[in-house]
N, C-alpha and C positions, 0 to 999 in steps of 0.2 A: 550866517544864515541860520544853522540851527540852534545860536542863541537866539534870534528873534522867534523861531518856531515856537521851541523853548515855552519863552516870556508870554507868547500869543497863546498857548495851550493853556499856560495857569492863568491869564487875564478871561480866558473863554469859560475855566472852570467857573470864576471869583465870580462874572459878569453874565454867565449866559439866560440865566432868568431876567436881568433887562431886556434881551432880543427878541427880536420878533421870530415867529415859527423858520419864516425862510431864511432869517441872517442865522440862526442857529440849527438850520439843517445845511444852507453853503458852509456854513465854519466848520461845521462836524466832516463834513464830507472832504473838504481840505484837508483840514488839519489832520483832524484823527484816522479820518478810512483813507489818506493819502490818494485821494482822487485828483484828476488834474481838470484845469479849467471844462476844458473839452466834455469830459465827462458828465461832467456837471451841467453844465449847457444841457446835453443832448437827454440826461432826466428831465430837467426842467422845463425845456422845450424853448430855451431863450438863448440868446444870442453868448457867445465864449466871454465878449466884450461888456453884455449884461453881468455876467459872474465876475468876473475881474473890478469890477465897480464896486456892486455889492458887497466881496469881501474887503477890499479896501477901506471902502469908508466903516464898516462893520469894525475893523482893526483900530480907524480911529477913535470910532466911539467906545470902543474899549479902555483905550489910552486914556480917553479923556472921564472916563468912570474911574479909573486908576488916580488920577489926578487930583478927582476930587475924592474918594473914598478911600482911595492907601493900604488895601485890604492884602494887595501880594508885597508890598512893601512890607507892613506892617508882619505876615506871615515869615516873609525873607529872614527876618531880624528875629524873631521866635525861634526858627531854624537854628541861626548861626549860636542863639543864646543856649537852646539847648543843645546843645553841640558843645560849646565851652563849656556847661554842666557837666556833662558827661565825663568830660577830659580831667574835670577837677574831682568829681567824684573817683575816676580810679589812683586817686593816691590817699586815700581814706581807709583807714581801720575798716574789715570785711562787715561788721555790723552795722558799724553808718552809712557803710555803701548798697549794703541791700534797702535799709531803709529807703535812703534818700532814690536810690533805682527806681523803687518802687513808688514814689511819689512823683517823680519823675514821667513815670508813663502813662498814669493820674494825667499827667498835667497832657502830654500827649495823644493823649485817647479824647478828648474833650470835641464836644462837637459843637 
């Protein structure tokens, strides 16, 4: 369960400007402010069984933005790579390592 939280938390970051106002105020209030259906219902003023829908299909259209655009995939694999970077860079003479550190976070900071 909290790998699917997880994966739904960075699919909402990658995706949430697709959403409409209310699937990105339901997903925020789940996910992030840890609100439970109920909750959410009773701001809304609709039904537990309306929110329970909403976030669902909300979750697939994420998936399926994922599917087609690969954007946390694609981030995943950056991750893991610089990660391997790093590992390799601390067996480098102290000047190539600050160097390449340093180009490194360059690459990191990038928006």
């Amino acid at each position: 369960m909290l790998q699917k939280t997880t994966r739904i938390n960075f699919l909402f970051d990658f995706y949430q400007e697709l959403l409409t106002p209310k699937q990105k105020s339901y997903m925020q209030m789940y996910y992030l402010e840890d609100f439970s259906l109920g909750e959410i219902a009773e701001e809304f003023e609709v039904s537990r069984q309306a929110v329970y829908d909403n976030i669902r299909r909300t979750e697939s259209m994420l998936e399926e933005y994922e599917e087609k655009l690969l954007l946390y995939e694609k981030f995943e694999k950056r991750q893991n790579l610089i990660s391997q970077l790093k590992e390799s860079i601390d067996v480098l003479e102290e000047n190539k390592k600050t160097e390449l550190l340093a180009l490194l976070n360059q690459f990191e900071n990038l928006d």
